[in-house]
DRENDRENZA-581352 format. One record per residue (C-alpha): residue in three letters; x negated, y negated, z. Coordinates in steps of 0.02 Angstrom, whole numbers, plus 32768, in hexadecimal, padded with zeros to 4 digits. Each point is the difference from the previous one (the first is absolute). Layout:
N
{code ALA&x X&y Y&z Z}
...
end
This chain:
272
{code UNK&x C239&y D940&z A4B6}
{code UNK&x 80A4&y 807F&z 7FE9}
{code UNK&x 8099&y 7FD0&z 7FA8}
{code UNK&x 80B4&y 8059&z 8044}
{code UNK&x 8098&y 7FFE&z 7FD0}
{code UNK&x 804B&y 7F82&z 8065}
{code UNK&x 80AE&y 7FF4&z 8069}
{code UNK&x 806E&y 7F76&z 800C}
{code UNK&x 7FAB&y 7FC3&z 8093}
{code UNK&x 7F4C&y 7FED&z 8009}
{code UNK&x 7FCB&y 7FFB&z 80BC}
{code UNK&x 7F56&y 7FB2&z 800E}
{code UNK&x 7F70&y 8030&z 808B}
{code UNK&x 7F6D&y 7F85&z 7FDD}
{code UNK&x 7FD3&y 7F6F&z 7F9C}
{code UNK&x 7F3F&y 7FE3&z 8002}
{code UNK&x 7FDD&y 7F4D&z 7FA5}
{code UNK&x 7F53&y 7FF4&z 7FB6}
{code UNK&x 7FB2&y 7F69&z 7FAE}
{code UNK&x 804D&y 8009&z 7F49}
{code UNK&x 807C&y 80A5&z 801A}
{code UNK&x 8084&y 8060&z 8075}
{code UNK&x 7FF0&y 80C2&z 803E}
{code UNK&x 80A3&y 802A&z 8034}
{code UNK&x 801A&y 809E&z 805E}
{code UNK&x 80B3&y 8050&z 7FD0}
{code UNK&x 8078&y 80B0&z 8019}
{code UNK&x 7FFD&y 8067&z 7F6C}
{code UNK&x 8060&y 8066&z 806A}
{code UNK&x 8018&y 8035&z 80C2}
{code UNK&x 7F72&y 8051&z 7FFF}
{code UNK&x 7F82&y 7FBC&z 7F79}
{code UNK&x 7FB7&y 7F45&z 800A}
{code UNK&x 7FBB&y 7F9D&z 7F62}
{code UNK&x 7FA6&y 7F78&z 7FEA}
{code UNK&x 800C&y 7F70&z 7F67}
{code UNK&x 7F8F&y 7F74&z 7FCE}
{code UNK&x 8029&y 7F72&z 7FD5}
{code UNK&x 7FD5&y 7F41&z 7FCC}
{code UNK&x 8028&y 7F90&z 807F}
{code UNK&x 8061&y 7FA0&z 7F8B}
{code UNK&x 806C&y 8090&z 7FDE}
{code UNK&x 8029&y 7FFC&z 80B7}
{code UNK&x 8016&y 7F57&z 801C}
{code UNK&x 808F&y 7FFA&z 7F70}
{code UNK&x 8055&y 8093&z 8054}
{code UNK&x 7FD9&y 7FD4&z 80B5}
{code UNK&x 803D&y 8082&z 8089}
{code UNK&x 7FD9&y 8031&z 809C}
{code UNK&x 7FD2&y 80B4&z 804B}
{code UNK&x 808A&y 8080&z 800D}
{code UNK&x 8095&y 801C&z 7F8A}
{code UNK&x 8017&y 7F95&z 7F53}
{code UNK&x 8064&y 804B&z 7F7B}
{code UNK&x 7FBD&y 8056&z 7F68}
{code UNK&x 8035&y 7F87&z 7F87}
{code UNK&x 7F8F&y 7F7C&z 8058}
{code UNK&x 7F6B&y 8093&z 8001}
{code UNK&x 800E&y 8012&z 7F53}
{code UNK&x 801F&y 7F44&z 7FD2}
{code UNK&x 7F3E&y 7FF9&z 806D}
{code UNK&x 7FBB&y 8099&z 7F81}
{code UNK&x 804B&y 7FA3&z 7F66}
{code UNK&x 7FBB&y 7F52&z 8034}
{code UNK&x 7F4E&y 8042&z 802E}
{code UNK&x 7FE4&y 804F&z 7F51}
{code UNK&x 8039&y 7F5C&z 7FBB}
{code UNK&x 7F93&y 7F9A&z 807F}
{code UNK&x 7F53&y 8082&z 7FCD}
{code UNK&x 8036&y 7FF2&z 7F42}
{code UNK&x 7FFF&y 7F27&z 8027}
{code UNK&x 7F4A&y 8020&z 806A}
{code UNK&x 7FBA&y 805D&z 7F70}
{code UNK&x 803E&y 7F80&z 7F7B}
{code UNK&x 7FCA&y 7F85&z 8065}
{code UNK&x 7F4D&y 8047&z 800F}
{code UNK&x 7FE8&y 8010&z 7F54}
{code UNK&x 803E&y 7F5D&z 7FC9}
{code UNK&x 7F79&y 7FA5&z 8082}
{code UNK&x 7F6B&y 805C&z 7F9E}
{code UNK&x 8043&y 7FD3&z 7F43}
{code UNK&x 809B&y 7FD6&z 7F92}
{code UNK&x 806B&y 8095&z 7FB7}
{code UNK&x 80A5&y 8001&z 7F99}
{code UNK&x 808C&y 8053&z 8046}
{code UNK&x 7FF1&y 8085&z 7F8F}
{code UNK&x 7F51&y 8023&z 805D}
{code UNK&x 8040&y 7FF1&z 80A5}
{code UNK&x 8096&y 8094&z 7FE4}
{code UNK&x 7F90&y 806A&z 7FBC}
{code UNK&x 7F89&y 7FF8&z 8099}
{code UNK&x 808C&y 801A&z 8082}
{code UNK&x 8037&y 807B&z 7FAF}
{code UNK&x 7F63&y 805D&z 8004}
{code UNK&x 7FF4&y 7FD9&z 80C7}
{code UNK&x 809E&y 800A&z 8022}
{code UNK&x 8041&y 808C&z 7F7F}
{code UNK&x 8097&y 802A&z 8073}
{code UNK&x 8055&y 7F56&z 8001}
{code UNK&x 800C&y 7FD5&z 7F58}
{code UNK&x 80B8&y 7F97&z 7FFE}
{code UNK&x 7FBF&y 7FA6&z 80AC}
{code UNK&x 7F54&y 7FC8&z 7F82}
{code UNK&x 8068&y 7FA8&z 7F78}
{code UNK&x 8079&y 7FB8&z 8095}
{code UNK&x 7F5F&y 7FB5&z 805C}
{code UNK&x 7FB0&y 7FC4&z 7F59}
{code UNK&x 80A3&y 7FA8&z 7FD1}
{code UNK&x 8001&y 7FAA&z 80A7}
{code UNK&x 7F59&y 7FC2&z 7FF4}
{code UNK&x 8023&y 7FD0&z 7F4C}
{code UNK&x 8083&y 7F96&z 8048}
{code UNK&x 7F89&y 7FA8&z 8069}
{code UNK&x 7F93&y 7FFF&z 7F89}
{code UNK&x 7F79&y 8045&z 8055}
{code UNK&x 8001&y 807D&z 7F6C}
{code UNK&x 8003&y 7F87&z 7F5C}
{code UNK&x 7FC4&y 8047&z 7F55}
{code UNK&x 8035&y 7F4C&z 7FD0}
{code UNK&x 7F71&y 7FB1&z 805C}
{code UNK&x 7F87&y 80B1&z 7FCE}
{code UNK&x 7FFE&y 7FE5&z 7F66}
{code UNK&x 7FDA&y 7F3B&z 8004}
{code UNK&x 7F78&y 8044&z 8053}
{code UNK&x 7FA6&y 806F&z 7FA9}
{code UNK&x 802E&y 7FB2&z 7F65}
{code UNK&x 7F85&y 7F5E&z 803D}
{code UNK&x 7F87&y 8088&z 8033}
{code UNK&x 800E&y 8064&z 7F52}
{code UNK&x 7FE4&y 7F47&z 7F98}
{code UNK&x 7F6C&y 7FCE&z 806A}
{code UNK&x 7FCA&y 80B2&z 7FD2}
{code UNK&x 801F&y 7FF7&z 7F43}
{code UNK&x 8084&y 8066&z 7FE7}
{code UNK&x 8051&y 8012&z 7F81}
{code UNK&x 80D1&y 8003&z 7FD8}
{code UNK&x 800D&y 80B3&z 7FF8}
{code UNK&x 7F89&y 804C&z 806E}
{code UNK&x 8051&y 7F81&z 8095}
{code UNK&x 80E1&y 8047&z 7FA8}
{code UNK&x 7FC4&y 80AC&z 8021}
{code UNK&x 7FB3&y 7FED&z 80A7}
{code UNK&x 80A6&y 7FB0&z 803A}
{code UNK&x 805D&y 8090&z 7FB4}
{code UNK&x 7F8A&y 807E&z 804E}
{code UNK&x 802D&y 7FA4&z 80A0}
{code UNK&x 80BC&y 8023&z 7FE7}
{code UNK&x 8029&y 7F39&z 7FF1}
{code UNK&x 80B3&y 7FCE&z 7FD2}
{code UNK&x 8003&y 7FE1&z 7F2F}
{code UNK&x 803D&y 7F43&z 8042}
{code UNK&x 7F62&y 7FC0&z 806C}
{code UNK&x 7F95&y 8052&z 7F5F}
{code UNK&x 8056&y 7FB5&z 7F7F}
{code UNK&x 7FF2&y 7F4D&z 8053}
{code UNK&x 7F5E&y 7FF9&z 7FEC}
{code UNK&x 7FC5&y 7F7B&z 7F7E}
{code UNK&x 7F68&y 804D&z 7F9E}
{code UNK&x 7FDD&y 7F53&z 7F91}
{code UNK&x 7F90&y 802A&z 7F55}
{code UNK&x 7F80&y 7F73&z 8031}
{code UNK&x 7FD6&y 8055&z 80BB}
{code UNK&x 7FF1&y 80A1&z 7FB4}
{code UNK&x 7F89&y 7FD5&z 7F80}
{code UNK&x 7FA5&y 7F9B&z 8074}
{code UNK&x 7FF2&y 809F&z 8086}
{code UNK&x 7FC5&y 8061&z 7F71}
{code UNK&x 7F75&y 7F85&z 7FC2}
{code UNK&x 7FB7&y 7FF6&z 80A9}
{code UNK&x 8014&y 80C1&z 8016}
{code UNK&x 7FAC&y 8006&z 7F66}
{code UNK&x 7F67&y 7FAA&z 803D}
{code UNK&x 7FEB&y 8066&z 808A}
{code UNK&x 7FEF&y 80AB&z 7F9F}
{code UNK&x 7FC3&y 7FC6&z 7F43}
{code UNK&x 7F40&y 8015&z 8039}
{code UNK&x 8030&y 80BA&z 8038}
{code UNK&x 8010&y 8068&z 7F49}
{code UNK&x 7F70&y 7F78&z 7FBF}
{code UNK&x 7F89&y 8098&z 7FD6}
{code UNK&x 809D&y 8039&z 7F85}
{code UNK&x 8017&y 7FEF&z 7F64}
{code UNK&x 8070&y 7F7C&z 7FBE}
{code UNK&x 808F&y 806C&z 7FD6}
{code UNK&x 7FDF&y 805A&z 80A3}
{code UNK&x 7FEA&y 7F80&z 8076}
{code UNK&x 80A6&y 7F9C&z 7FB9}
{code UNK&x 8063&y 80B1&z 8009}
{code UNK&x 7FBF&y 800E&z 80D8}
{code UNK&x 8037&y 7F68&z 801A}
{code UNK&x 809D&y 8007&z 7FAF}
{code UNK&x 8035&y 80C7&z 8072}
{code UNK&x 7FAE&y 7F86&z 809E}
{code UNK&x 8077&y 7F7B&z 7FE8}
{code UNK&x 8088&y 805B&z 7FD2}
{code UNK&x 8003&y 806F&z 8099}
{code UNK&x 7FE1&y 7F66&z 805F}
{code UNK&x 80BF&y 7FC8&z 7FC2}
{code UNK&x 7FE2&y 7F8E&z 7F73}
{code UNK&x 8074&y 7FEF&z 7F71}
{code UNK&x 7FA8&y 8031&z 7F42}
{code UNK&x 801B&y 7F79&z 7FBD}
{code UNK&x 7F9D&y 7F8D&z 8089}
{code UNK&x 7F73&y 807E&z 7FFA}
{code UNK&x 7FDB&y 7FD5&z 7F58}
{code UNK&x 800A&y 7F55&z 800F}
{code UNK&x 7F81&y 8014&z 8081}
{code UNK&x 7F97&y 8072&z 7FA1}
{code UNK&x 8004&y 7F96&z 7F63}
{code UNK&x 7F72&y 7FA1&z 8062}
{code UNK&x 7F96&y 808A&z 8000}
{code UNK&x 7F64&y 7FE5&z 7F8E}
{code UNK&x 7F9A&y 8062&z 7FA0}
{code UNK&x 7F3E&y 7FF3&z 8016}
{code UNK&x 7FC7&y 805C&z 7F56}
{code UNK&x 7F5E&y 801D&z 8054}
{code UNK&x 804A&y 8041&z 8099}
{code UNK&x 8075&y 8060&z 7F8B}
{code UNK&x 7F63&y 805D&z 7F93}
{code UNK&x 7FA0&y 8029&z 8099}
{code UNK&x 807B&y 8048&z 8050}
{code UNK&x 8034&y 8068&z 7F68}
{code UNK&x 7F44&y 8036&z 7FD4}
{code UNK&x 8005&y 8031&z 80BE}
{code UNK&x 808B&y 8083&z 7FF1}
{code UNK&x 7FC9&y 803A&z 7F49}
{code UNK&x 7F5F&y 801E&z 8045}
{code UNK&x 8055&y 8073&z 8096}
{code UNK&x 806D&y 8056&z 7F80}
{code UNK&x 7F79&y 801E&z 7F99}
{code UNK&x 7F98&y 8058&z 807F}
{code UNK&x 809D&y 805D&z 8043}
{code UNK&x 8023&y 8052&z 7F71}
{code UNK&x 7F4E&y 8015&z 7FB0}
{code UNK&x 803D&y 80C1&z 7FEF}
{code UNK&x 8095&y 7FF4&z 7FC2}
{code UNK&x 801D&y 8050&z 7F60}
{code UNK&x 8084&y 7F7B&z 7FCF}
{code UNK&x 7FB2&y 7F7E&z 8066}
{code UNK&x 8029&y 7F58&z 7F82}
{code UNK&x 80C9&y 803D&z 8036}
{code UNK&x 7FD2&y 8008&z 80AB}
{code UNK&x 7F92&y 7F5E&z 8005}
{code UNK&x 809C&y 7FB7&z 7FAF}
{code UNK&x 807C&y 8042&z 806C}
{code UNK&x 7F9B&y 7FD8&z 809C}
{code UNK&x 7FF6&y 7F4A&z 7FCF}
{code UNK&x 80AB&y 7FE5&z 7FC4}
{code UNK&x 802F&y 804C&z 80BD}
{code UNK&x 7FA7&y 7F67&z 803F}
{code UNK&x 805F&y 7F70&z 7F93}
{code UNK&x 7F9C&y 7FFA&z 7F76}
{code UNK&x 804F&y 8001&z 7F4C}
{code UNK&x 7FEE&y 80A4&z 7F9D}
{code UNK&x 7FD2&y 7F91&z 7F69}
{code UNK&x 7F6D&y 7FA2&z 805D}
{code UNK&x 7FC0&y 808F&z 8040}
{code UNK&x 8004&y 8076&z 7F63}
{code UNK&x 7FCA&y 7F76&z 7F8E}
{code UNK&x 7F60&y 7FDE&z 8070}
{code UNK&x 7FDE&y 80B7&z 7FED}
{code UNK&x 800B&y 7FF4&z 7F63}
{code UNK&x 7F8C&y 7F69&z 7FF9}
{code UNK&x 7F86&y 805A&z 8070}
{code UNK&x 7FFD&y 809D&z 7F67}
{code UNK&x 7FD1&y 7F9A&z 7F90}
{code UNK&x 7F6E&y 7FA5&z 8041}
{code UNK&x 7FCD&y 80AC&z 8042}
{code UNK&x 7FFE&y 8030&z 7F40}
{code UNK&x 7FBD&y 7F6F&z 7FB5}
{code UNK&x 7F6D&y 801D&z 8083}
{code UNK&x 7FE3&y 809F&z 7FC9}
end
């Protein structure tokens, strides 16, 4: 559909009414005919009739139908999930890249009405993020990331107890998953796994101070990647440093590991 540069008058040859939009037929000039789509709600909020209207009530009809596809579109994506107004802007503005004062002047309406509420948003997926086992600072930063006012965030009551609680339960889902690990390891996975999933420090090692130690567990698992180390570097002309290394890489202590070396040297010796 052609734009013009439009007169003072507008005369108007055809309006064609579909089922959700308007084609209206207008002079560009006395010798050139455009046409311009339209939602019918548009149209209805600047009703006229075929033949002459004046240009401030044509353009009024351009201005209200951007609003009215910017409200559609909003609309649309609202049905199919929640997003923070934040979200919202910076989706219109990459459908509607042209109309960028008539996006925040929609959004603020429908803020108003509270069809857009980052108030309600973030109740929301704040329950969803608890029944997930998130923790404090994983579920700040999403809200930041989502461009939510410093208020709503900071009203949100993150109570020592429910944390610790989250994280205990969270714990219990993963612990089994680093069990082939050493000690030092396994504790150290679990620790970067909570941590990214937003707990605080100090509540990861609260939880982690349940973590046991089988020493049986514990030996087999260290004769296990001795036994690898040893056969990996079987060549190696410094091969005790790179034994060492390789095990300390893994969570072991340089002192066990060096000192059971040592213990395996000398019943080599007294063998011989």
């Amino acid at each position: 559909m052609e734009s013009a540069e439009i007169g003072k008058t507008v005369k108007i040859n055809k309006i064609k009414v579909k089922d959700d939009y308007v084609i209206i037929e207008y002079n560009v000039s006395e010798n050139k005919v455009a046409k311009l789509k339209v939602l019918y709600q548009a149209y209805e909020d600047n009703y006229f009739y075929e033949g002459v209207i004046s240009e401030e009530t044509f353009k009024r009809l351009i201005v209200d139908n951007a609003k009215c596809q910017i409200k559609a579109y909003v609309t649309n994506l609202m049905i199919k999930k929640p997003y923070s107004k934040n979200e919202i802007i910076y989706k219109c503005n990459e459908k509607f890249p042209n109309n960028v004062d008539l996006i925040y002047e929609v959004c603020d309406e429908l803020e108003e009405k509270r069809i857009i509420d980052d108030k309600e948003y973030v109740q929301t997926f704040l329950e969803y993020f608890n029944s997930s086992l998130y923790g404090k600072y994983y579920i700040i930063n999403y809200f930041k990331n989502k461009g939510i006012d410093e208020e709503y965030i900071n009203q949100i009551n993150f109570h020592d107890k429910s944390e610790c609680e989250k994280a205990k339960k969270y714990f219990e889902l993963i612990k089994n998953k680093y069990v082939s690990s050493n000690y030092i390891k396994q504790k150290k996975k679990l620790s970067e796994t909570m941590l990214v999933r937003g707990f605080d420090i100090e509540v990861i090692n609260e939880v982690l101070s349940s973590l046991k130690i089988d020493p049986n567990i514990e030996k087999e698992n260290f004769l296990k990647e001795l036994t690898r180390a040893k056969e990996k570097f079987k060549d190696d002309k410094e091969k005790e440093n790179r034994i060492i290394s390789y095990m300390v890489n893994r969570g072991y202590s340089y002192n066990d590991v060096s000192s059971y070396l040592d213990k395996e040297k000398e019943g080599a010796n007294k063998n011989d």
